[in-house]
N, C-alpha and C positions, 0 to 999 in steps of 0.2 A: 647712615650719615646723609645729611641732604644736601645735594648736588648744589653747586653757586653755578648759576648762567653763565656764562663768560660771553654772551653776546655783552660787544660794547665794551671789552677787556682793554686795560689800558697799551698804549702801545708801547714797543719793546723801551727795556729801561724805565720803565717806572711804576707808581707803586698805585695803586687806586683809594681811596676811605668813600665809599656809595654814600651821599648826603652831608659830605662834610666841605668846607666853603672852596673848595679846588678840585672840580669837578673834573679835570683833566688830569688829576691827580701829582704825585710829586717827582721829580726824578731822583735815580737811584746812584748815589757818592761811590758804596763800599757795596759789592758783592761776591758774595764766594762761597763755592763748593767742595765741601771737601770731605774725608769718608774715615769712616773709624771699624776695625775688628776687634771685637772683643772677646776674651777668654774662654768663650762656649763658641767661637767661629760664627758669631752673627754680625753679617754689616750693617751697619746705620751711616745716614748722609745728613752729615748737618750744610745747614744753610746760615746764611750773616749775612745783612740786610742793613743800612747806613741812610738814609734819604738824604740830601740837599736841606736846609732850612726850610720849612713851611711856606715862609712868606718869600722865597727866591723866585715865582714868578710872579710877584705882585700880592699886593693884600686886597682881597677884596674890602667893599662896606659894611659892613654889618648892622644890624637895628639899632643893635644893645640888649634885645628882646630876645634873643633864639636862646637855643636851648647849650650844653657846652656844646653838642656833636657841630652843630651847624654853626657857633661863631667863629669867626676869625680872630678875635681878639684870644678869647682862651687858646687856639690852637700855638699863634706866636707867643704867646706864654713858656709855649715845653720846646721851641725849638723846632727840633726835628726827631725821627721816627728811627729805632731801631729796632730789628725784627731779627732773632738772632736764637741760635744751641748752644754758641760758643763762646757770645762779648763776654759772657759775668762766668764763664767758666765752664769748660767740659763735663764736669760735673753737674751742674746746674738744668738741664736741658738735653734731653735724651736724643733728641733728633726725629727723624723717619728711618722706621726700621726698615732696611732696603731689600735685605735677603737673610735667609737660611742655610745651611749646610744641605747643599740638593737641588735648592730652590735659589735659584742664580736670578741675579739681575742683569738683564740683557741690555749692555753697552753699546753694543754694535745693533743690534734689532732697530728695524725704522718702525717700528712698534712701536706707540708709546707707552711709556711704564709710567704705572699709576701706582703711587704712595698715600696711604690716609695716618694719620695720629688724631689722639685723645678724641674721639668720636662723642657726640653730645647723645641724649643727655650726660653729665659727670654722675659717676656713682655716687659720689660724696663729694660734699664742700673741702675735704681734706684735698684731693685729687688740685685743686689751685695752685696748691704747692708744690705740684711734681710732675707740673707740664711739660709738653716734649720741647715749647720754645719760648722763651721768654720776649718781653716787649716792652719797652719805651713808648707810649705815644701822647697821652694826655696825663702824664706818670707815667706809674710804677703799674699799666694792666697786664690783663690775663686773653693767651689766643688760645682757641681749643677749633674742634671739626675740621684739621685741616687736611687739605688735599695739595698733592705736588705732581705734575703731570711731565715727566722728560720727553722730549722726543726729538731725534737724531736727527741733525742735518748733514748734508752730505763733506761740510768740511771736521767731522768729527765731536766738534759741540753740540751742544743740546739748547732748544727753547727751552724753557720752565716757565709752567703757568701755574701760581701755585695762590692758592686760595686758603680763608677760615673766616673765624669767625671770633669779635672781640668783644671783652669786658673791661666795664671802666671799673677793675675795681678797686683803682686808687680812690676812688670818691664814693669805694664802698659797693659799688653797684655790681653784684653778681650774674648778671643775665647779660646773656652771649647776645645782643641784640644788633648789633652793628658787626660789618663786613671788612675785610680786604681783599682786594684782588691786585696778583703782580706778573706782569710777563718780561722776562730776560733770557737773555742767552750766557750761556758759560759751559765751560770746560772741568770736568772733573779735576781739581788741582793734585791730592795726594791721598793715600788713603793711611792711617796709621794703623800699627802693629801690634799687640802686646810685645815688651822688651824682652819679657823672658822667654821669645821664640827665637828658634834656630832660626836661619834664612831659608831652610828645606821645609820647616815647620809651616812660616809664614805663608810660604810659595803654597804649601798643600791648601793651606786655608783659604786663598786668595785664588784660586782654582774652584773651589767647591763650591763659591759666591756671586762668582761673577766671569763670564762668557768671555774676556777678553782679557788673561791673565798678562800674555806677550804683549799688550802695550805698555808692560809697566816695571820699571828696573826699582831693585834697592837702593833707598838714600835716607837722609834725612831730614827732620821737620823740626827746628826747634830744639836738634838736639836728640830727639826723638824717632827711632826706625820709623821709615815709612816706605809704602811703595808711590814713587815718583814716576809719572810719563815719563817714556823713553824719547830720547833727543835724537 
């Protein structure tokens, strides 16, 4: 996977597009962290990403001339930007695989923990279909090569600087040729459960994963077991 610079990373809260007319990039509406166990005891973290409207700090001018990446006119066209595992469904968008049964992701660590998905190149043009997150930006595209970097501050949230790489292939275009980059801070919100565990089942699996089981009681999500931070 090739590394994205982060020198010149945008600042906290918001989203960056390298060459597109809001160079300072956009700020960030809706964001949220939150964590899912699935049936073999693997966690995954999804992320959901909302931007402000495109043009809420101003439009620039544009020629008429550029290309879509760099106008402003096609950008206020789509609106704004969603960057997202979860908007069109849990189903939809696999996430970042965060841990394994053994292989804990360390919450507490001021280490930072590095997550990557869908590595370029794609094996196959089918792989479009079954990316770890889906996006809104110019349409209906495609992000792949990403990278998510956590790393603990001392009042228990985390920075995230999390990067890829995007395709416009609402207009067809299959080449990962354009960027994002985003830096925010957030808080693990909840993490879910499969329903057909015990709470002794859950607890064991929710140990096995992650280094900081005792910050987190049973509750729930939607309806839904989940482990919820302790009050």
């Amino acid at each position: 996977m090739e590394r994205i610079d982060l020198e010149g990373r945008p600042t906290v809260g918001r989203i960056v597009f390298p060459g597109n007319p809001w160079p300072a990039g956009h700020a960030i509406e809706e964001f949220a962290w939150t964590g899912r166990i699935d049936e073999n005891g693997n966690l995954w973290f999804d992320l959901h990403l909302r931007t402000v409207g495109y043009s809420a700090d101003g439009a620039p001018k544009g020629t008429g001339d550029e290309e879509d990446w760099a106008s402003p006119v096609v950008w206020q066209n789509y609106g704004r930007c969603t960057l997202s595992s979860t908007y069109w469904g849990e189903d939809d968008g696999t996430g970042f695989l965060a841990a394994t049964p053994g292989k804990m992701f360390q919450l507490k660590s001021l280490t930072p923990q590095r997550l990557t998905a869908d590595p370029l190149p794609l094996v196959d043009a089918d792989q479009l279909e079954f990316l770890a997150f889906n996006i809104y930006l110019l349409g209906h595209d495609s992000v792949a090569d990403q990278e998510v970097v956590f790393t603990r501050r001392p009042d228990g949230t985390h920075d995230i600087d999390w990067s890829g790489r995007i395709a416009l292939t609402y207009v067809d275009d299959t080449e990962f040729r354009h960027r994002f980059l985003v830096r925010n801070t957030a808080a693990l919100e909840y993490i879910r459960y499969p329903a057909t565990l015990s709470p002794v089942e859950a607890h064991d699996l929710l140990r096995a994963v992650l280094d900081a089981p005792e910050l987190f009681e049973t509750g729930l999500v939607d309806g839904q077991p989940a482990w919820v931070p302790k009050q």
